[in-house]
Residue frames as a rotation matrix with the C-alpha (Angstrom) as fourth column:
UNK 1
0.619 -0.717 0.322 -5.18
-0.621 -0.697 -0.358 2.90
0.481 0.021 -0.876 2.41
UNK 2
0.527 -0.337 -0.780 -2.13
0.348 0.923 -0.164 0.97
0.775 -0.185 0.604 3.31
UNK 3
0.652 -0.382 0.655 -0.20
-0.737 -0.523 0.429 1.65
0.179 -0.762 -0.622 6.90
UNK 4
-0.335 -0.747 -0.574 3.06
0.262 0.511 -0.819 0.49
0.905 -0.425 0.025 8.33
UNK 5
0.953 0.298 0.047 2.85
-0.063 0.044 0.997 0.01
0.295 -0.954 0.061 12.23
UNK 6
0.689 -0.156 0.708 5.71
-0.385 -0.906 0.175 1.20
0.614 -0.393 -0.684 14.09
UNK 7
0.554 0.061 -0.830 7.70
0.754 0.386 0.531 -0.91
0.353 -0.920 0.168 16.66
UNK 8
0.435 -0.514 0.740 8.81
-0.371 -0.851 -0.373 2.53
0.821 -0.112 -0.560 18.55
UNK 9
0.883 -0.047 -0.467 10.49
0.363 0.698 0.617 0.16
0.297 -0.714 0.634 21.54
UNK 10
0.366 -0.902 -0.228 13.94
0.847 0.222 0.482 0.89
-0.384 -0.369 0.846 20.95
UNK 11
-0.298 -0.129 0.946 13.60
0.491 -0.871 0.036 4.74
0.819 0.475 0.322 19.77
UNK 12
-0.416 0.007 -0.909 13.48
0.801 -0.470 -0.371 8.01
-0.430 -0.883 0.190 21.78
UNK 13
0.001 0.306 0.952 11.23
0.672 -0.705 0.225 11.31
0.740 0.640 -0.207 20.70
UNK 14
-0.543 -0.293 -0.787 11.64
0.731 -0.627 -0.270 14.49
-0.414 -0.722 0.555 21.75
UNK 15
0.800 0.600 -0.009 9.15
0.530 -0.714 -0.457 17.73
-0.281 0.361 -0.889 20.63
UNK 16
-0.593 -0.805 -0.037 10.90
0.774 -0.582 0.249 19.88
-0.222 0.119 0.968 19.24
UNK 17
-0.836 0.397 0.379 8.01
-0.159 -0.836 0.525 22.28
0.525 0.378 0.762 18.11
UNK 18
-0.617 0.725 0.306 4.54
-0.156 0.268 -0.951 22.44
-0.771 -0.635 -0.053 21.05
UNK 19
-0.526 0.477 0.704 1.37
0.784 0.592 0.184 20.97
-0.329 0.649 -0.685 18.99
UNK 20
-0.839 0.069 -0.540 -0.51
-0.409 -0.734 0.542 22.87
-0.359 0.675 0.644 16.39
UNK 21
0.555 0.703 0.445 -4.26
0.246 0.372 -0.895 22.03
-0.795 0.606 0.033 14.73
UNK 22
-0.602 -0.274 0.750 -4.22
0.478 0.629 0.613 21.28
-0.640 0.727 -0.247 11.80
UNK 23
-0.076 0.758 -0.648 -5.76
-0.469 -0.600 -0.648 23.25
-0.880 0.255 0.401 9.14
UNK 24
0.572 0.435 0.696 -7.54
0.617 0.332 -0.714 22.42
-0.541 0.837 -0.079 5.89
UNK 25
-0.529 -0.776 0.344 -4.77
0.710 -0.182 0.680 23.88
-0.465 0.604 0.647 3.03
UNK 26
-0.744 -0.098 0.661 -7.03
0.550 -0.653 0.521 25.56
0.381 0.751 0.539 1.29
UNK 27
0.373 0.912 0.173 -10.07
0.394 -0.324 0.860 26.86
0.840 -0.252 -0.480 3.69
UNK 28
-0.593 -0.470 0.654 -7.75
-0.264 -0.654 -0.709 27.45
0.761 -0.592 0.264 6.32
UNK 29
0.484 0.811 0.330 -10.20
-0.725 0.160 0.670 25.68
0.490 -0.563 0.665 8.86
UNK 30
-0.241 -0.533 0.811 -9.34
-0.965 0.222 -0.141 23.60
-0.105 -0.816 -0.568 11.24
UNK 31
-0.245 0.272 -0.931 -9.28
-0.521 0.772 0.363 19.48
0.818 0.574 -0.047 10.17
UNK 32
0.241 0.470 0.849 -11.29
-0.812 0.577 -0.089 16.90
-0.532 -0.668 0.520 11.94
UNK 33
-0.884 -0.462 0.066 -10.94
-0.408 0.834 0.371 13.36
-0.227 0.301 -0.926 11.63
UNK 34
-0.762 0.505 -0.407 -13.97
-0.067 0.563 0.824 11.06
0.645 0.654 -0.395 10.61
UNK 35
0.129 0.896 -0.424 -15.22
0.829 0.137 0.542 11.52
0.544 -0.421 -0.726 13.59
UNK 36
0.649 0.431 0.627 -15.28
0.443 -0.884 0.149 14.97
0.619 0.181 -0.764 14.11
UNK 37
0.862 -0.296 -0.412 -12.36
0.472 0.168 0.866 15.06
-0.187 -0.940 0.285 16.50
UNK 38
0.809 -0.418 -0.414 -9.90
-0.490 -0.868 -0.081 17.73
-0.325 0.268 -0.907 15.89
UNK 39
0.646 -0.751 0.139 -6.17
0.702 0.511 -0.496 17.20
0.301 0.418 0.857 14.34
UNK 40
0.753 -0.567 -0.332 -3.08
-0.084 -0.584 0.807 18.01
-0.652 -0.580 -0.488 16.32
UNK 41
0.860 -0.467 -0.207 0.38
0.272 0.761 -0.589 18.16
0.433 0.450 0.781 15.30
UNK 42
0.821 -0.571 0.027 3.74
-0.476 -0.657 0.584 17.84
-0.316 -0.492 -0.811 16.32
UNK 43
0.656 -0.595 -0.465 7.08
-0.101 0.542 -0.834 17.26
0.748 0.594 0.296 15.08
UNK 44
0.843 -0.402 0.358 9.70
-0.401 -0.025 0.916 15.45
-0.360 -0.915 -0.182 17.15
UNK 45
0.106 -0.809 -0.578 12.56
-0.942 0.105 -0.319 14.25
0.319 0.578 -0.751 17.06
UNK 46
0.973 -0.040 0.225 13.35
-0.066 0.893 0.445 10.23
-0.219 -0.449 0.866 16.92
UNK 47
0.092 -0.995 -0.047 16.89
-0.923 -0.068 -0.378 8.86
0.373 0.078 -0.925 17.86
UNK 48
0.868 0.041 0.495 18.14
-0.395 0.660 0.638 5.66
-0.301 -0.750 0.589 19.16
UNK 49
0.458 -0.888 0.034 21.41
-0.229 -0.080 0.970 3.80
-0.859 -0.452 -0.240 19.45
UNK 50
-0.502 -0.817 0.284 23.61
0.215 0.200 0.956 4.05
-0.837 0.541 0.075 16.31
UNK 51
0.070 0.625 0.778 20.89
0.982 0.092 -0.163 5.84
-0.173 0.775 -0.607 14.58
UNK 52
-0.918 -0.397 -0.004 21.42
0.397 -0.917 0.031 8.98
-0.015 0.027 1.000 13.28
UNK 53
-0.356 0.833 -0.423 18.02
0.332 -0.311 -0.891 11.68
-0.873 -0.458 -0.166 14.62
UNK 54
-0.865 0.333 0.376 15.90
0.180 -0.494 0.851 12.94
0.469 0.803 0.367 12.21
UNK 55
-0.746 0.628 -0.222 12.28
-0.016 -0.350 -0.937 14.87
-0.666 -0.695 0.271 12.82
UNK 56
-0.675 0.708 0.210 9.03
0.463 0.183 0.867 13.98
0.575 0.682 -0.451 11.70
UNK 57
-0.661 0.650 0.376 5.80
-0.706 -0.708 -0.016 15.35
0.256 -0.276 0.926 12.17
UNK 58
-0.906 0.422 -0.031 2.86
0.415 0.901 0.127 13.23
0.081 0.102 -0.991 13.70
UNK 59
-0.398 0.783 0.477 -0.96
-0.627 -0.612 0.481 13.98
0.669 -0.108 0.735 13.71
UNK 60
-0.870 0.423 -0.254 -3.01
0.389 0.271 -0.881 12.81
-0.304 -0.865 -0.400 16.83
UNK 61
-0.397 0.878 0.268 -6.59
-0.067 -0.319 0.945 13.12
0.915 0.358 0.185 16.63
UNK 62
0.087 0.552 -0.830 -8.49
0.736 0.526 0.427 14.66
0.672 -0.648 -0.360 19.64
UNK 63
0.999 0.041 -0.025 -7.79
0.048 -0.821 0.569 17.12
0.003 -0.569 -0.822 22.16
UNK 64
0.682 -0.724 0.104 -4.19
-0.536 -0.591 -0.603 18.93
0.498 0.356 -0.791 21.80
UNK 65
0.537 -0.716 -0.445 -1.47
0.308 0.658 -0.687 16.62
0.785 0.232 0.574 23.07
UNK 66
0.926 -0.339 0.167 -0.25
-0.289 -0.348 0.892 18.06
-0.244 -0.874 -0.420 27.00
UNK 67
-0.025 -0.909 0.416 3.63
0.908 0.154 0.390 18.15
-0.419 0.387 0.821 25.70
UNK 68
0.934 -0.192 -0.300 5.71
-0.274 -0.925 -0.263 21.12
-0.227 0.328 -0.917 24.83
UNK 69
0.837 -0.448 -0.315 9.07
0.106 0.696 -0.710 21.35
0.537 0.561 0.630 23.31
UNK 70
-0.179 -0.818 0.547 11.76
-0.823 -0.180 -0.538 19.97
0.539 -0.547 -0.641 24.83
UNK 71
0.437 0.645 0.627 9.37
-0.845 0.534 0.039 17.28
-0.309 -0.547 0.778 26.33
UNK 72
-0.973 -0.124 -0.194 10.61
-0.162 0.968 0.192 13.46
0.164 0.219 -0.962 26.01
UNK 73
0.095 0.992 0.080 7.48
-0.984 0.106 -0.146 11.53
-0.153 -0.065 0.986 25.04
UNK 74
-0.534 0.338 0.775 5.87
0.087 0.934 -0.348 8.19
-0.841 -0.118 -0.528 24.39
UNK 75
-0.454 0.508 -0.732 4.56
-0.884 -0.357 0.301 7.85
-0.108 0.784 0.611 21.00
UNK 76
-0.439 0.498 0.748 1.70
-0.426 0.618 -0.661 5.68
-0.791 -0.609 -0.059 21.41
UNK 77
0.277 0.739 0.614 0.44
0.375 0.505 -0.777 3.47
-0.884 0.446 -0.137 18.10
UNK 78
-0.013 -0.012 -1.000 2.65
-0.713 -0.701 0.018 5.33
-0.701 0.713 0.001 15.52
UNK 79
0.420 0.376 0.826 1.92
0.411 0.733 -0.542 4.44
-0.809 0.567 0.153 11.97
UNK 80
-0.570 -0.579 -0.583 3.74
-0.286 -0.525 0.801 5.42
-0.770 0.624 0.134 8.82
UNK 81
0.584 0.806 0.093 0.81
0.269 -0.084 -0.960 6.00
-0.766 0.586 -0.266 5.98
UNK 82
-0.746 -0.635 0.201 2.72
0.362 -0.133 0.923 6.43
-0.559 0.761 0.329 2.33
UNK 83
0.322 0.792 -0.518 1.26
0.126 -0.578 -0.806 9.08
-0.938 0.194 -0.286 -0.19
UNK 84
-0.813 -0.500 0.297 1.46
0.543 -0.469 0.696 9.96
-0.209 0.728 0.653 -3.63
UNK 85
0.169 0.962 -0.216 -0.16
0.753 -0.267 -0.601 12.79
-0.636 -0.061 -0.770 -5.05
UNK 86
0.860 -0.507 -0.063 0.60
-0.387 -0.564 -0.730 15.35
0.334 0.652 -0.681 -8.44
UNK 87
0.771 -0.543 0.333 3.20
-0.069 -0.592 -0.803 13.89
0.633 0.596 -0.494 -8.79
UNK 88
-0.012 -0.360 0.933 4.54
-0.734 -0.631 -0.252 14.05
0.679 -0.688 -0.257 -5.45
UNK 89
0.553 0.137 -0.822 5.34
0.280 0.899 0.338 11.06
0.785 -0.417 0.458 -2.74
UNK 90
-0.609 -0.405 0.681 6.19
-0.646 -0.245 -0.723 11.42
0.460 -0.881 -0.112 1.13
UNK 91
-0.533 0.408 -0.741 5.27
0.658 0.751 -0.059 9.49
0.533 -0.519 -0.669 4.32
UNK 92
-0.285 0.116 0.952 3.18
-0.610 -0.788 -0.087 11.02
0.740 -0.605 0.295 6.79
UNK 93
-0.649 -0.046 -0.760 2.48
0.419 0.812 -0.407 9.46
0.635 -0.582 -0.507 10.58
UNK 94
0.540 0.755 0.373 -0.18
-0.479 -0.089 0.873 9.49
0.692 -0.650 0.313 12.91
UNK 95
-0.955 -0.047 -0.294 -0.07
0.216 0.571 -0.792 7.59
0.205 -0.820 -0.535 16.75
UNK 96
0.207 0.907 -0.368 -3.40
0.723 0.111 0.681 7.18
0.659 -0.407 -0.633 18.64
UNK 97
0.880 0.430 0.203 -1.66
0.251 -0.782 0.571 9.16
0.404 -0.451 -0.796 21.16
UNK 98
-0.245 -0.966 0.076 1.77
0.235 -0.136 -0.963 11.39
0.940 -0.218 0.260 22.77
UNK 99
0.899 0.177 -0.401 2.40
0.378 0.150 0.914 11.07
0.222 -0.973 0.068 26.22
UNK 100
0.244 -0.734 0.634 4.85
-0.853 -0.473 -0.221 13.59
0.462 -0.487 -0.741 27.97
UNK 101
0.457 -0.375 -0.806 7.56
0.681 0.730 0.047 10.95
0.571 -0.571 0.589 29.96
UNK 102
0.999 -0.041 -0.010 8.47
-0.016 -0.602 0.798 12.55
-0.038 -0.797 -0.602 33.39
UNK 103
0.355 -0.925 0.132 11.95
-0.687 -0.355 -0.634 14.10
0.633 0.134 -0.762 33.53
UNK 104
-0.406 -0.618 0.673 12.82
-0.840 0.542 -0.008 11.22
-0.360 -0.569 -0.739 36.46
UNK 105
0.545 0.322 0.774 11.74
-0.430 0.900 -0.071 8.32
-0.719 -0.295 0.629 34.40
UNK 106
-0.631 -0.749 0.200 13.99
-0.383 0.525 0.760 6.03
-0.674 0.403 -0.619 32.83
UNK 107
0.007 0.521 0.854 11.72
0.383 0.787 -0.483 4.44
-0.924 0.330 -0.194 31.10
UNK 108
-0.770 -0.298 0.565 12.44
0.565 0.095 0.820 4.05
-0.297 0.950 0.095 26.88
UNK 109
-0.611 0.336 -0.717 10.16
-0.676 -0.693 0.251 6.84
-0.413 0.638 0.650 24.29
């Protein structure tokens, strides 16, 4: 499978929606990664200067992301994974991990 890698340096995310498992479309079960570790998501919003925002979803694998919305994060290792399927073509993104950034730090998403 082929992956773009991210540089998320000069980009801000915000939650807009708190994190969600993942379920299996058609069992309705919760998904696990390869190694049995659950699948969050969450969809945020990404902005930086003279870009216009837009909101993607990412999956995390592992225990549920600590971040709700409204939260400014840190999106740690995102990756943009292209898909086709019936027919059908879309990115979807992962990160190793989202990290809530504290309302008094300055410090860049």
């Amino acid at each position: 499978m082929k992956y773009l890698p991210i540089d998320t340096s000069d980009v801000r995310f915000l939650v807009t929606s708190d994190p969600e498992q993942v379920l299996d479309f058609e069992t309705k079960r919760p998904r696990a990664d390869r190694d049995g570790q659950p699948i969050h998501s969450v969809d945020v919003l990404v902005s930086g200067e003279g870009r216009k925002g837009e909101v993607i979803t990412v999956k995390v694998s592992g225990a549920s992301p600590s971040v709700s919305e409204g939260n400014r994060v840190k999106v740690v290792d995102l990756v943009a994974m292209p898909w086709s399927q019936n027919g059908r073509s879309g990115v979807s993104f992962t990160a190793s991990r989202i990290e809530s950034i504290p309302a008094s730090s300055k410090a860049a998403a």
